[in-house]
N, C-alpha and C positions, 0 to 999 in steps of 0.2 A: 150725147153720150159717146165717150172714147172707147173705140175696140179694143178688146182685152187682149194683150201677147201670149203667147204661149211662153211656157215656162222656160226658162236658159234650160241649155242641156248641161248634162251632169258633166263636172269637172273628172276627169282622169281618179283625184281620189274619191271621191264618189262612189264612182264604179268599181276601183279596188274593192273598198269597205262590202259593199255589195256581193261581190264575187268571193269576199273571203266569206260574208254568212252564208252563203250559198253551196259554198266549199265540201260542209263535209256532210259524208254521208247520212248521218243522225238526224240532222236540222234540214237535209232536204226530204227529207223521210218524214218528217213531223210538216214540214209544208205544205208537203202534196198529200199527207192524210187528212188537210182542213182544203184542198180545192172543190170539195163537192159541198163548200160551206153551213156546215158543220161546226159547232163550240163540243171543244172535246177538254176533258181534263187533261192534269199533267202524264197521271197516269196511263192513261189509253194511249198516249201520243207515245210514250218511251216504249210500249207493249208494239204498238203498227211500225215506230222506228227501229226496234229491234237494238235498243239500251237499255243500260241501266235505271233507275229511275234516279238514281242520283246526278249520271249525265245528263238527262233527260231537263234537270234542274237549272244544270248549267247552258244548256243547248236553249231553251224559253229564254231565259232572260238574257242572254244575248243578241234572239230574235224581236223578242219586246223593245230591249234598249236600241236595236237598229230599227223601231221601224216599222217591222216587217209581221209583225203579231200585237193583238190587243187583246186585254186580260179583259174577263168580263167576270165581277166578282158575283156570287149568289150566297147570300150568308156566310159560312164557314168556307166556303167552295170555291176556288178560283178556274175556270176554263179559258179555254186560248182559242183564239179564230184569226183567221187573215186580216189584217189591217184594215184592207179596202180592195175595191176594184181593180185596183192599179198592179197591188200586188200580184192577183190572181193571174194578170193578165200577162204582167215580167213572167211567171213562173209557167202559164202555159205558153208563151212565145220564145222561153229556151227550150221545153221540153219536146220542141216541133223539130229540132235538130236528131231527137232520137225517138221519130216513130216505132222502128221495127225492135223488136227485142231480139238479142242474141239468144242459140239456144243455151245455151250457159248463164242466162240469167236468173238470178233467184227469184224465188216464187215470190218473196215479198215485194223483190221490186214489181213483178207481174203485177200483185194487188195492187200498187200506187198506181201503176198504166191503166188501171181500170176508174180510175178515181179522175185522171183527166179525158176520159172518154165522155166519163158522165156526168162533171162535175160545169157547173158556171152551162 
């Protein structure tokens, strides 16, 4: 039996693409309110990311199509969760860069710092 390699590392656009779903506000908003994993609908997620539910629309399925969220359908009902492990792990190993909160920070972003305290 052959040892398995570890995966090539991500080419430069890779990591672009990456860094741009990452980008905005909304969708890192709706990320970090599935790190204490958690299947939330469309709805909840645009309510904790603090959008519209229409952006909220466009904000999933850019997440989905990268990747980065899996639908998990229930009858009429579609909920979103983290992809996988890997995910969680990208999202709590950037967000190590910003332990402390400014006191100028919003309380919602408060409530997502609380989601990778007690989340995974």
């Amino acid at each position: 039996m052959q040892p398995t390699r570890p995966p090539a590392p991500a080419t430069r656009f890779q990591v672009a693409k990456l860094g741009s779903l990452l980008a905005d506000p909304g969708r890192a908003g709706m990320l970090l309110a599935l790190m204490d994993g958690t299947v939330r609908p469309a709805g909840e997620l645009a309510r904790m990311a603090g959008v519209a539910p229409s952006t909220a629309s466009g904000h999933l399925k850019r997440l989905v199509a990268g990747e980065l969220l899996r639908v998990v359908d229930q009858g009429r009902h579609r909920y979103y969760m983290l992809a996988d492990a890997d995910v969680a792990h990208v999202i709590e190993t950037l967000s190590l860069g910003h332990r402390t909160l400014s006191a100028d920070c919003p309380e919602r972003d408060r409530h997502f710092n609380s989601f990778l305290s007690t989340g995974r």
